[in-house]
C-alpha positions as CSV (number, residue, x, y, z in Angstrom):
1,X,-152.5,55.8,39.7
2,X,-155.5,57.1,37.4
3,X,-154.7,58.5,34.0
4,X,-156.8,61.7,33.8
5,X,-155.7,62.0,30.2
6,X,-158.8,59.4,29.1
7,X,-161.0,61.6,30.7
8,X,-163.4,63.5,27.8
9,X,-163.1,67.5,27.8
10,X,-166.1,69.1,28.8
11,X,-168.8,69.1,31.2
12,X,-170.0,65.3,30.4
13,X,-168.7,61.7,30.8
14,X,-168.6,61.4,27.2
15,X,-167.1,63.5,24.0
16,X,-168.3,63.2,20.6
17,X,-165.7,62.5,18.4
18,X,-166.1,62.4,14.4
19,X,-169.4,61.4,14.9
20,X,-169.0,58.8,17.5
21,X,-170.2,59.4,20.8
22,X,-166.8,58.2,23.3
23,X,-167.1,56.8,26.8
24,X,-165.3,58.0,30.0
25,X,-163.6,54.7,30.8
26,X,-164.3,55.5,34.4
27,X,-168.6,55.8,33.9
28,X,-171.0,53.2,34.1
29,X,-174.0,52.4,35.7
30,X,-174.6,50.2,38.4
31,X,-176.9,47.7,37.7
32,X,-180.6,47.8,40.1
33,X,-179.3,51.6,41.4
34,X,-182.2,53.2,41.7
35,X,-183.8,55.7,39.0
36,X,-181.2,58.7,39.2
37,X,-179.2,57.6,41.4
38,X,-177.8,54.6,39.6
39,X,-174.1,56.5,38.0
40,X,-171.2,55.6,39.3
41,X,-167.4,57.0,38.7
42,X,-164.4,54.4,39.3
43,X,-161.9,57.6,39.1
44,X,-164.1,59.4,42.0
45,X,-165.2,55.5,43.6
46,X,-168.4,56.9,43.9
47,X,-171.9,56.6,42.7
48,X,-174.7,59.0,42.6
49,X,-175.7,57.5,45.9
50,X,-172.5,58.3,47.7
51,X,-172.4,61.6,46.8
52,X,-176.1,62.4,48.1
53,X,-175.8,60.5,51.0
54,X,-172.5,63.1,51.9
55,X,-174.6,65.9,50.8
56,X,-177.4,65.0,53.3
57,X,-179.4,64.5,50.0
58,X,-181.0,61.7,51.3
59,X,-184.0,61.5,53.5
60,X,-184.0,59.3,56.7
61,X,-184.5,59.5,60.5
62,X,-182.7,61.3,62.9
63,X,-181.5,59.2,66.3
64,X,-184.4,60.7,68.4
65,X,-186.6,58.9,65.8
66,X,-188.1,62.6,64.3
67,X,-187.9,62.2,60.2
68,X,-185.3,64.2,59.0
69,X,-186.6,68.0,57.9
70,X,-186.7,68.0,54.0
71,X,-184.0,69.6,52.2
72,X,-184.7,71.9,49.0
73,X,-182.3,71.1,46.0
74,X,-180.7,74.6,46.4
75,X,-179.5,74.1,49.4
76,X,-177.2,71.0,48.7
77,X,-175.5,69.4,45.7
78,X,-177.4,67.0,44.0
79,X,-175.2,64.3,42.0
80,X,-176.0,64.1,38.2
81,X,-173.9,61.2,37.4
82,X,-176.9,58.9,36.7
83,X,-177.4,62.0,33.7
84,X,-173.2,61.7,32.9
85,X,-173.0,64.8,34.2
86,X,-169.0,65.0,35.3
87,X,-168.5,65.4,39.5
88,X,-164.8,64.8,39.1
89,X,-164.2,68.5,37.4
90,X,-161.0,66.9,35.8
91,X,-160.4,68.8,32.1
92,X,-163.7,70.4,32.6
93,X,-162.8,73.0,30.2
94,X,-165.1,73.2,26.6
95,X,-164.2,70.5,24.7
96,X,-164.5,73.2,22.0
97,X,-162.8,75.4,23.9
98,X,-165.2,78.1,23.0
99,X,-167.7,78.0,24.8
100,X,-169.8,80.9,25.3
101,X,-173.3,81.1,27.3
């Protein structure tokens, strides 16, 4: 089982603690990914890429052969892991918890 307890507060796969900028055990980056899509979360087991892919994010050809239509960014969810942008939303709360906009 996962311990979600090592995961950092906040809205990133790192926290900032005394100074020192702390990890998510579960980020890294997968070696020759490709620009922005090359994050990848061992708690989630996916990458940027997977989560694209499932979003229809990626670009391709349909069965018939006809390219795919394109697909504007506000009309799916784009995966910002590559950016450590969190896509688990475990202890996404402020890790000052107050966090105002």
């Amino acid at each position: 089982m996962k311990d979600k307890t090592v995961i950092p507060k906040g809205f990133y796969c790192y926290s900032v603690i005394d100074g020192e900028r702390v990890q998510c055990p579960y980020w890294s980056r997968l070696k020759g990914g490709l620009y922005q899509e090359d994050g990848y979360c061992s708690f989630l087991e996916q990458g940027d890429w997977d989560i694209n892919e499932k979003a229809g994010m990626l670009t391709g050809w349909r069965s018939d052969g006809k390219p795919l239509p394109p697909v504007s960014a506000h009309e799916i969810k784009m995966s910002l892991l590559w950016d450590e942008c969190k896509e688990c939303d475990v202890n996404m709360e402020d890790e000052d918890d107050n966090f105002t906009s």
